[in-house]
C-alpha positions in Angstrom: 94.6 85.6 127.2 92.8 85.2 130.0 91.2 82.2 131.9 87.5 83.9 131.1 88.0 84.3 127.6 89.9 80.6 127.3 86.5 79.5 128.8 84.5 81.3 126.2 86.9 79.6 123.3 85.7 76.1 124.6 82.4 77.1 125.2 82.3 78.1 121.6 84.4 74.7 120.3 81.5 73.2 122.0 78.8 75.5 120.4 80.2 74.3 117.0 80.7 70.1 117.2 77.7 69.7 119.5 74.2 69.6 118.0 71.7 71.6 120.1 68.1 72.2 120.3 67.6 75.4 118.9 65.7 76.8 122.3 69.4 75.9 123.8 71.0 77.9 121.0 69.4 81.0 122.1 70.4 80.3 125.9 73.7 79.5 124.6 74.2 82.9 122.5 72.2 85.0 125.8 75.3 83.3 127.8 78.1 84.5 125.6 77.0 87.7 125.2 76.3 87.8 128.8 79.9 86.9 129.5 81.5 89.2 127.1 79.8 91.9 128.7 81.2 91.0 131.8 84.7 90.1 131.0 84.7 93.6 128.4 87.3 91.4 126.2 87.4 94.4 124.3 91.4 94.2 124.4 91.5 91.6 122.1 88.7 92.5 119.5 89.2 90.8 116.6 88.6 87.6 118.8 85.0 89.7 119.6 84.4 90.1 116.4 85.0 86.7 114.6 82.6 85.5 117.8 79.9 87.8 117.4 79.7 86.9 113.4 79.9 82.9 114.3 76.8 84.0 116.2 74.7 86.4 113.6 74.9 89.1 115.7 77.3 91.6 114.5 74.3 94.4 114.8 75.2 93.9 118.7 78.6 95.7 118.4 77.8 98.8 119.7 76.1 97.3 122.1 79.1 94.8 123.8 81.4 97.1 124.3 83.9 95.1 121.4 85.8 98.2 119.5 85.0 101.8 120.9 82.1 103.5 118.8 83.4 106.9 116.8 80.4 109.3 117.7 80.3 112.5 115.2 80.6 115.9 116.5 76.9 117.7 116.1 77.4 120.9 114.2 75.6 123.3 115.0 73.4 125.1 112.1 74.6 128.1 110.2 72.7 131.5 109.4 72.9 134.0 107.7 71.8 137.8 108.8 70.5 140.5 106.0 69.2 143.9 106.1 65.4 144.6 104.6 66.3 146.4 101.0 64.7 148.7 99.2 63.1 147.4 95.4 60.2 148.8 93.1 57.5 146.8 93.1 54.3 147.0 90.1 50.8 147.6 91.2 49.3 145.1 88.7 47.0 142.5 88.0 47.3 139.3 85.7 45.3 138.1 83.0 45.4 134.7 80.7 44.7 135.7 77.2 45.3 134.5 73.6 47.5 136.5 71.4 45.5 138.0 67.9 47.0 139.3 64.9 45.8 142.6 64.1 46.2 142.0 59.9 45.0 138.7 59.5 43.0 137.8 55.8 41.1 135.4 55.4 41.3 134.7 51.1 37.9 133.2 49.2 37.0 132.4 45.8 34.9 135.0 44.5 33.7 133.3 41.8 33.6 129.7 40.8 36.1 128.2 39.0 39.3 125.6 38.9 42.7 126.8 40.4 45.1 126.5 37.4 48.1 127.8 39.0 49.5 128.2 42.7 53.2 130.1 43.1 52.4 130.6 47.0 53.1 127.9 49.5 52.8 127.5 53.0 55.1 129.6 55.6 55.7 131.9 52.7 56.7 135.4 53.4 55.1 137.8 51.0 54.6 141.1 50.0 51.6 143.1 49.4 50.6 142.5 45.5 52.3 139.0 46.0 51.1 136.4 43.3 49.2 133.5 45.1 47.0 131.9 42.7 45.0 131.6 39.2 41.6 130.8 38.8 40.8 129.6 35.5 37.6 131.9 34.2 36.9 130.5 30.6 32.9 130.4 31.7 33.0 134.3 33.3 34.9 134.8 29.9 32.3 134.0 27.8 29.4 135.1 30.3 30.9 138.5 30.0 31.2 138.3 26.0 27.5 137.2 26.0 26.4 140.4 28.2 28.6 142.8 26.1 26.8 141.7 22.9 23.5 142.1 24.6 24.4 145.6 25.8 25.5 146.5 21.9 22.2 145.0 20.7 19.4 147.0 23.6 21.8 150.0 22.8 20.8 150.5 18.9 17.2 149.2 19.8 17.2 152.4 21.9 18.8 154.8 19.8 16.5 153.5 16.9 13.5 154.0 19.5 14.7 157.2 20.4 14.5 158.6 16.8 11.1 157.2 15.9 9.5 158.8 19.4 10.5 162.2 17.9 8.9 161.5 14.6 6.0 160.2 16.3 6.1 156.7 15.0 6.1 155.1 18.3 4.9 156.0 21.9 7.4 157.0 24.7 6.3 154.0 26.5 7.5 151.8 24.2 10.5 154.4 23.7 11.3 154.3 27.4 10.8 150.7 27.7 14.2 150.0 24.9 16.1 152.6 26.3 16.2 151.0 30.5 16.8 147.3 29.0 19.8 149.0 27.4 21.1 150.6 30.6 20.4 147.4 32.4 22.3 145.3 29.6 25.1 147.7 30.1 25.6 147.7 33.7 25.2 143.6 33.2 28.3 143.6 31.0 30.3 146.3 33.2 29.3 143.8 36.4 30.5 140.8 34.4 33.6 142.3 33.3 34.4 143.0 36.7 34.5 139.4 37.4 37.4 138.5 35.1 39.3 140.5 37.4 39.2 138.0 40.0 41.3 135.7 37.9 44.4 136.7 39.8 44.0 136.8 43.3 47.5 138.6 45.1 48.5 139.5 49.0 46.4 142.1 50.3 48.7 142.5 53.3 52.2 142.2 54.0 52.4 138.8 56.1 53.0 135.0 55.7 50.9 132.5 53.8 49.2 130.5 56.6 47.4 126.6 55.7 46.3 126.1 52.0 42.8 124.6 51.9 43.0 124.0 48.3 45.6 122.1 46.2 46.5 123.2 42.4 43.5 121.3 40.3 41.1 121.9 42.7 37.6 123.1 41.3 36.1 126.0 43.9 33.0 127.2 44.4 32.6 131.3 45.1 32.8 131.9 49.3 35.1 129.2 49.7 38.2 130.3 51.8 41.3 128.9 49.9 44.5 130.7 52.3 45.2 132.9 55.5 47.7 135.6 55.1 48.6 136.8 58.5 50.7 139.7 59.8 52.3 138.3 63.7 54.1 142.0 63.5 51.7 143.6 65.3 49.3 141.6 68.0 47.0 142.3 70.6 45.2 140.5 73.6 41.6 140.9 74.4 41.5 141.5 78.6 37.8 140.9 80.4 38.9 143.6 83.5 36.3 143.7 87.0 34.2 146.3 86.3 35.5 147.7 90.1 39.1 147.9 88.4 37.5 149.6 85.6 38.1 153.3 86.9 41.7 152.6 86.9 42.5 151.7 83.5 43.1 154.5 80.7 44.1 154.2 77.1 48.3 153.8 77.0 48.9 152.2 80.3 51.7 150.0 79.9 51.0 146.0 79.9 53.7 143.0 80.1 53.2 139.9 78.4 54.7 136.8 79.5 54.6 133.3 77.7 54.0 130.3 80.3 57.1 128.1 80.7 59.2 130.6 79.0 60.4 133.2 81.2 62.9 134.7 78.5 60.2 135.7 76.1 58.9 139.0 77.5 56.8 141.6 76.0 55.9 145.3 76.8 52.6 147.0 75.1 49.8 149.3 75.8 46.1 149.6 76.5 45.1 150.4 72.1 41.2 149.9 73.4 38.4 150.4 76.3 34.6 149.1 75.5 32.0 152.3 76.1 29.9 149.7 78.7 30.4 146.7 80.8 28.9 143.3 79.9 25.8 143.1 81.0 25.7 139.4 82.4 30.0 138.9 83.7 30.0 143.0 84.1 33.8 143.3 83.3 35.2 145.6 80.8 36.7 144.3 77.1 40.2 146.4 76.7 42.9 145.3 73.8 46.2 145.5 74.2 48.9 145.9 71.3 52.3 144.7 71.5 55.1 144.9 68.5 56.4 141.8 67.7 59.6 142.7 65.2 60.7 139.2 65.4 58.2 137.2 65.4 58.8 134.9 68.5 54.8 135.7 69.5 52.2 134.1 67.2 49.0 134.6 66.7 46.5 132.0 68.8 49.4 131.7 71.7 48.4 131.6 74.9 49.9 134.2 77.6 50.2 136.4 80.7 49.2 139.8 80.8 49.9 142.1 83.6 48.2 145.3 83.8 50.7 147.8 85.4 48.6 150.2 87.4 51.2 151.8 89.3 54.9 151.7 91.0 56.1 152.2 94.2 59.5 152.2 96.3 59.4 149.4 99.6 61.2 147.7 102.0 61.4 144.0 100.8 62.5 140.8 102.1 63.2 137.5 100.2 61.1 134.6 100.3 63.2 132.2 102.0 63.2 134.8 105.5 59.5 134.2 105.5 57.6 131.1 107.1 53.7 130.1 107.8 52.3 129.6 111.3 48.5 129.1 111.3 47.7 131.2 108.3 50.3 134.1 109.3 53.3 135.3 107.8 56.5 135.3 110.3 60.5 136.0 110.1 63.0 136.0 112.0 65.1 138.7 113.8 68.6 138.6 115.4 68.5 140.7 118.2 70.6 141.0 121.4 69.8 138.7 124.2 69.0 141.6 126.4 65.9 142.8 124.1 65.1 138.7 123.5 64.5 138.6 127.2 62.5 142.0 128.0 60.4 140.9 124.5 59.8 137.4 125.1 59.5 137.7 129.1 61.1 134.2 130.0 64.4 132.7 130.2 66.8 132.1 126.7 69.2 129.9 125.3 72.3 130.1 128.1 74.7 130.2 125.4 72.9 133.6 124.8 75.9 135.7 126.5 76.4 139.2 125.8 77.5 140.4 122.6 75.7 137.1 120.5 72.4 137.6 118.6 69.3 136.0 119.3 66.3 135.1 116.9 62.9 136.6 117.5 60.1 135.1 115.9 57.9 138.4 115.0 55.0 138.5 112.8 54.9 140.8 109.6 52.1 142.0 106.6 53.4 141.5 103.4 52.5 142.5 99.8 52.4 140.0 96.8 55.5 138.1 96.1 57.3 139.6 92.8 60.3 138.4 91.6 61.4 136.1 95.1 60.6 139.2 97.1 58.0 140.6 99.6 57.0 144.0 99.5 56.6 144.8 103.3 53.6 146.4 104.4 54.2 146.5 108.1 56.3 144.8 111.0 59.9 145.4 110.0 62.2 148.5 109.8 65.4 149.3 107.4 67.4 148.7 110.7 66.1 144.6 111.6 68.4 142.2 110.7 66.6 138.9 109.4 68.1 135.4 110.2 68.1 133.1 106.5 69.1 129.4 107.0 67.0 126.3 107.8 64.2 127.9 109.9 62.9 125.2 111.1 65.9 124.5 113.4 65.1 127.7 115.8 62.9 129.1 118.1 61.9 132.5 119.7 65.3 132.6 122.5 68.2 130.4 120.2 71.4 131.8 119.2 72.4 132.5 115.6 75.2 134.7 116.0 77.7 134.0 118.3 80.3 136.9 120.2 
């Protein structure tokens, strides 16, 4: 050890055993530090380090020259070059819709009465003709018993009527008058035995039984609705379309549904419907379109996507992540030779930029609407470009991203 450092040893035996203003501390610590600097004790540096942590200030390390500091080799970013391909890309435009059934019946009591039995229950697959419920009808019974014994009675007062007009007994006004109450007593008793037919009320569709209003007991009055039975095999979306799109849409064009959040549920139908005439106040055109639903993953009141599909076309496209904003305009990146980099950007490049490396080129481009993470390109790039991918923001008109 040398006479420096033995110095520094009693200097900090002192520093330890003698109380200190705390103003001295600091002077004392500026002194040390100033001393290690100047001695570089970095030979013996655990003795640097036990010091520095007697004095709090192990953050000074790198700073004393106690231990070397490992710096980490920079590594230079990595890129990656593609080719523009070619993809199919829709003409289309989206709508948010709600899905319909087509068959969807809404069941009422058509006469009053008490339900007195109830086989159907709710989420219930049924059949057309399906048994759903009884009403009980003991009142239209007898109402209808009443209106066929009326109808017997004005029927022989009419006959009788009739024979005594053609002996002259009575007038044919009173004739006529016995012979219309008996039509009207007869068409009163057809009417009321009609009714008892609404006893049993079955499925008019195929479908599923959808919330029951009433329970089994309950008394009904005639309108009320007691069950939906609704058909999800079949559905359709109402679409208000711009009235300047509205030369463009004919009856079978294709449409794709798409269900928000689930990407795997997918759909493919076709314009069923086009209004005659605009709405007067929004002027957009009302068009349906029908999709099959076989399994029943679409219900009715769902809320979803549809995408009109005017039209396809073949382009050049580019993915998303070559493509970057600069003050509202859409840019990539090219890897061209440094030659061309120079003669297009008209100033010096990168001097690692030796022949046979590529260079990026910041050029500007007009693109179509994103579909499926890809740009249809409209203008500013050829099959033949090579795009640079990778962290973008790392490079500038001039650096290399390919090297010989």
């Amino acid at each position: 050890m040398t006479f420096s450092a033995l110095s520094l040893r009693l200097e900090l035996n002192v520093y330890r055993t003698v109380g200190v203003h705390t103003a001295s501390k600091l002077m004392i610590k500026k002194l040390i530090i100033t001393k290690l600097l100047i001695i570089k004790i970095s030979a013996n540096k655990l003795f640097c380090n036990k010091l520095l942590a007697f004095l709090g200030l192990i953050p000074l390390l790198v700073f004393t020259g106690c231990g070397t500091p490992k710096t980490l080799p920079l590594q230079k970013p990595k890129f990656n070059l593609i080719y523009p391909s070619s993809k199919r890309f829709d003409d289309q435009a989206t709508y948010q819709s709600t899905l319909e059934s087509i068959n969807n019946v809404a069941l009422a009591a058509e006469i009053n009465g008490r339900i007195i039995a109830m086989p159907m229950y709710e989420g219930q697959k049924v059949k057309k003709g399906t048994p759903l419920f009884t009403l009980d009808q003991i009142q239209q019974k007898a109402n209808a018993d009443s209106s066929a014994a009326e109808a017997r009675k004005d029927l022989v007062n009419a006959e009788r009527y009739i024979f005594l007009n053609n002996q002259g007994a009575v007038s044919t006004k009173d004739r006529d008058y016995y012979v219309t109450a008996a039509i009207q007593s007869a068409d009163q008793a057809r009417s009321d035995k009609a009714t008892l037919g609404y006893k049993n009320v079955v499925a008019p569709i195929n479908g599923t039984v959808g919330n029951i209003n009433h329970k089994l007991g309950s008394v009904v009055r005639s309108g009320e609705s007691i069950v939906n039975i609704v058909d999800n095999s079949r559905l359709w979306v109402r679409l208000d379309v711009p009235g300047e799109l509205s030369y463009r849409l004919k009856l079978g064009m294709p449409v794709q549904l798409d269900v928000p959040n689930k990407p795997e549920i997918r759909a493919n139908g076709s314009v069923s419907f086009i209004a005659p005439a605009l709405d007067k106040q929004s002027q957009t055109l009302l068009i349906k379109a029908t999709f099959d639903n076989p399994s029943g993953v679409l219900r009715t009141n769902q809320r979803v996507s549809a995408r009109l599909l005017f039209a396809a076309s073949t382009s050049l496209a580019i993915p998303e992540a070559a493509v970057f904003l600069q003050a509202g305009k859409t840019f990539v990146f090219t890897a061209v030779s440094p030659a061309e980099a120079r003669r297009m950007l008209g100033r010096p490049i990168d001097k690692q930029a030796v022949p046979g490396s590529l260079v990026a080129l910041q050029m500007p481009v007009e693109l179509g609407t994103l579909e499926n993470g890809f740009y249809p390109v409209r203008n500013g790039l050829g099959a033949s470009d090579r795009l640079v991918l990778g962290n973008l923001a790392q490079i500038t008109s001039g650096s290399v991203v390919a090297s010989k």
